[in-house]
C-alpha positions as CSV (number, residue, x, y, z in Angstrom):
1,X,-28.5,3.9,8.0
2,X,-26.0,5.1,5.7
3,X,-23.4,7.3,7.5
4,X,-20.6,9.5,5.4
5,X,-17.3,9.7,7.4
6,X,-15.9,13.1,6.7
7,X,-13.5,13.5,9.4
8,X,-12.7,11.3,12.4
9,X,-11.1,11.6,15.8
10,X,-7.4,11.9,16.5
11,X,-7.0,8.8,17.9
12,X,-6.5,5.4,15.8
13,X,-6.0,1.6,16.8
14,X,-6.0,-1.5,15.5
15,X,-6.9,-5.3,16.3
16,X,-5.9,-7.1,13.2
17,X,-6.4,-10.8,13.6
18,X,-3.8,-14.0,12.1
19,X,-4.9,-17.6,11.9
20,X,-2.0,-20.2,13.0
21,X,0.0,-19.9,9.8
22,X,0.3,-16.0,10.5
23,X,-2.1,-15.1,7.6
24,X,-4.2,-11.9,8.3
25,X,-7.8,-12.8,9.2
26,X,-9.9,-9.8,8.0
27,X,-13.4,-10.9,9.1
28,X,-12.1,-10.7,12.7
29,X,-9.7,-7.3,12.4
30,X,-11.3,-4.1,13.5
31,X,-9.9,-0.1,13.0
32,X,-11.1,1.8,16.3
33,X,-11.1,5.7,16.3
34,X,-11.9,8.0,18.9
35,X,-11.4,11.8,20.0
36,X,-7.9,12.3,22.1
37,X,-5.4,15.4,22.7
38,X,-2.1,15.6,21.6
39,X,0.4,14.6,24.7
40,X,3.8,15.7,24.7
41,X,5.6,18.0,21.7
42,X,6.0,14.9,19.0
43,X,2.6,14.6,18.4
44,X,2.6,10.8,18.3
45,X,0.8,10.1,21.8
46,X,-2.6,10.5,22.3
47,X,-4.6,11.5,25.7
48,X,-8.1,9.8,25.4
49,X,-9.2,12.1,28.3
50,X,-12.9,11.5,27.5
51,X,-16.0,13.7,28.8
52,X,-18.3,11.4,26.8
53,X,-16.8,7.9,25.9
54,X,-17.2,6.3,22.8
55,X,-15.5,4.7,20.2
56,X,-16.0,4.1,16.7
57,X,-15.0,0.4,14.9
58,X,-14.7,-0.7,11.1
59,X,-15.0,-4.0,10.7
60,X,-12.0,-4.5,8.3
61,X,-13.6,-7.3,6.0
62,X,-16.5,-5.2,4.9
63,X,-13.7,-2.1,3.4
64,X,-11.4,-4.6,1.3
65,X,-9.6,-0.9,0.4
66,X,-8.8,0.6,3.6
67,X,-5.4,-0.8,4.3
68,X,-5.2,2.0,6.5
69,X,-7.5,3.6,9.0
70,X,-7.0,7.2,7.1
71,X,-8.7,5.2,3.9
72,X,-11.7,5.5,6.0
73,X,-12.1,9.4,6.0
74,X,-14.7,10.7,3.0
75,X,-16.5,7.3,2.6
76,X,-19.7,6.0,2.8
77,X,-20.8,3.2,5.1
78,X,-23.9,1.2,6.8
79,X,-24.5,1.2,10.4
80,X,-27.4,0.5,12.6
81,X,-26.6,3.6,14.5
82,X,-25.6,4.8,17.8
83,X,-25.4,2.5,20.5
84,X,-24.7,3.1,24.3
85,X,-22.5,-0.3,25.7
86,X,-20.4,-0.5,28.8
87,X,-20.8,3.2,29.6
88,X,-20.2,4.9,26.6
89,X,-21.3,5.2,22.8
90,X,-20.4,2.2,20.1
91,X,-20.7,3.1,16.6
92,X,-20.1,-0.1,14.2
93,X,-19.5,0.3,11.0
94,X,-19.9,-3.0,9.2
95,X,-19.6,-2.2,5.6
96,X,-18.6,0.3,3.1
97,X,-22.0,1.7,0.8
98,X,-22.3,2.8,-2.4
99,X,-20.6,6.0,-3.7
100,X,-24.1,7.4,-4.6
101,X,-25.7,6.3,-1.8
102,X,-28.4,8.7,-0.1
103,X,-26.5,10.1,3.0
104,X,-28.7,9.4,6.5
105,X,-25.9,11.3,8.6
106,X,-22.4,12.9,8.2
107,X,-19.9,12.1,11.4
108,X,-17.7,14.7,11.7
109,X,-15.1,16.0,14.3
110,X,-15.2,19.4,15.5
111,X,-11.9,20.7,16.9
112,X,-11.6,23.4,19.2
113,X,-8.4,24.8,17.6
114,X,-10.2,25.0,14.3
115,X,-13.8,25.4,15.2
116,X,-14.2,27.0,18.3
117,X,-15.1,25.3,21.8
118,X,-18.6,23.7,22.6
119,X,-20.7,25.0,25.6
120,X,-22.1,21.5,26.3
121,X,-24.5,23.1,28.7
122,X,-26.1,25.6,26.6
123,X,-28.4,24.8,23.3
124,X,-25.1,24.3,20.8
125,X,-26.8,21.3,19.0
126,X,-30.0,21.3,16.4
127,X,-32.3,18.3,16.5
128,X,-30.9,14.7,15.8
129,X,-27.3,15.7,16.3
130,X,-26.0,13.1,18.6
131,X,-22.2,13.1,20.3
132,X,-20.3,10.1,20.0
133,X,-17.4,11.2,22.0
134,X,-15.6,13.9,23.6
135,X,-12.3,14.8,24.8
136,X,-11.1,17.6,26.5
137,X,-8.2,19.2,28.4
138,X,-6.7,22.2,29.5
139,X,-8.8,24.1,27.5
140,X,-8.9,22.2,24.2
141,X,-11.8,19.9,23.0
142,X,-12.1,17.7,20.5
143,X,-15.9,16.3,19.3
144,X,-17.0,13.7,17.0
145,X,-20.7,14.4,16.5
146,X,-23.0,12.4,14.3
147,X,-25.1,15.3,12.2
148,X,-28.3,14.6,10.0
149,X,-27.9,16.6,6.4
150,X,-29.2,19.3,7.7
151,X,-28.1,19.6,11.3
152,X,-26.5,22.8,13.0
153,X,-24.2,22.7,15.7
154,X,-23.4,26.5,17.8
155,X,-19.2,26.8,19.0
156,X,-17.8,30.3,20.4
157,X,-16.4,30.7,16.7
158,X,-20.2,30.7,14.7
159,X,-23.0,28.1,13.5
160,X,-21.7,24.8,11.7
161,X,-23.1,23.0,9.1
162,X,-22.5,20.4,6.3
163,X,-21.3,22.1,3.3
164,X,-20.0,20.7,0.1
165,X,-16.9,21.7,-2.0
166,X,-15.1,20.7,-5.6
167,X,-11.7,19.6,-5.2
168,X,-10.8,18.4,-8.6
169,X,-13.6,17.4,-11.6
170,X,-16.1,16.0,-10.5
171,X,-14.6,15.1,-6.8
172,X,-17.0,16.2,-4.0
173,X,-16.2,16.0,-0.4
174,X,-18.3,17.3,2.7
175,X,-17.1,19.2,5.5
176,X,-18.0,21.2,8.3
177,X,-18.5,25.1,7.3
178,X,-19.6,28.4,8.7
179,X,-23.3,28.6,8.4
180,X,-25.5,31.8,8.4
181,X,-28.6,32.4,10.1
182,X,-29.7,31.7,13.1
183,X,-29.1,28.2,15.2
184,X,-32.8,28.8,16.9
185,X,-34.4,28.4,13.3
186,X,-33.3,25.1,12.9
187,X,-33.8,23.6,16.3
């Protein structure tokens, strides 16, 4: 399946791999991401305080470009999809796909702070949107859901959706906008 990566979790790793002259090894380096709160006021430590574990991994040799995790956000790549491993979800990444590639499914994060919080318990998801991982504390939530093109997802703030927008000529990104209508039409 072909996957577009509009946002991801807050929280970022790395394993990058060196043979025994020190040179980097990219077929054996990995980016990770997964949801996390802010700890502390400097904003550089991350509380992975999970109500669904997951974890997402590049494989670094299949995105010669991404010299940095954030090179991964507003790309397209190939997965075989959601997997559940060690008690929680595993979504691989192995490669990046072509720019024109039909989409399969948008992974996107949904921040309380910005979108509203999630009533897990209640019907706040269409068909075929899956959760890859969820964080939450004191309050605050952070989401990474895997939509299909024409999934829905409910928060206190409204109905989400997929939406398109131009940012300069002919540069298109996807992100997560208010929809109208009714979450119960699409379900």
């Amino acid at each position: 399946m072909i996957v577009h990566c509009i946002e991801l979790g807050s929280h970022w790793w790395t394993r990058i791999t060196s043979d025994n002259d020190g040179n980097f090894v990219p077929v054996r380096s990995a980016f990770f991401n997964s949801t996390a709160l802010p700890r502390g006021a400097s904003g550089t430590h991350w509380l992975r305080c999970w109500t669904i574990p997951g974890i997402v991994r590049f494989n670094v040799a299949g995105f010669p470009r991404a010299t940095m995790p954030t090179h991964l956000q507003n790309i397209s790549a190939f997965s075989e999809g959601l997997d559940t491993q060690r008690g929680g979800n595993r979504l691989l990444f192995r490669c990046a796909a072509r720019r024109d590639a039909p989409i399969d499914a948008y992974l996107v994060v949904v921040r309380s702070m910005m979108c509203g919080r999630i009533a897990f318990g209640s019907k706040w998801k269409s068909e075929g949107v899956r959760v890859v991982c969820a964080s939450a504390n004191k309050g605050d939530q952070e989401t990474l859901v895997l939509m299909p093109p024409n999934g829905v997802i409910q928060t206190d703030e409204g109905k989400w959706r997929i939406g398109w927008q131009n940012e300069r000529k002919s540069q298109r990104r996807a992100r997560l906008v208010l929809s109208s209508g009714h979450l119960s039409s699409v379900m």
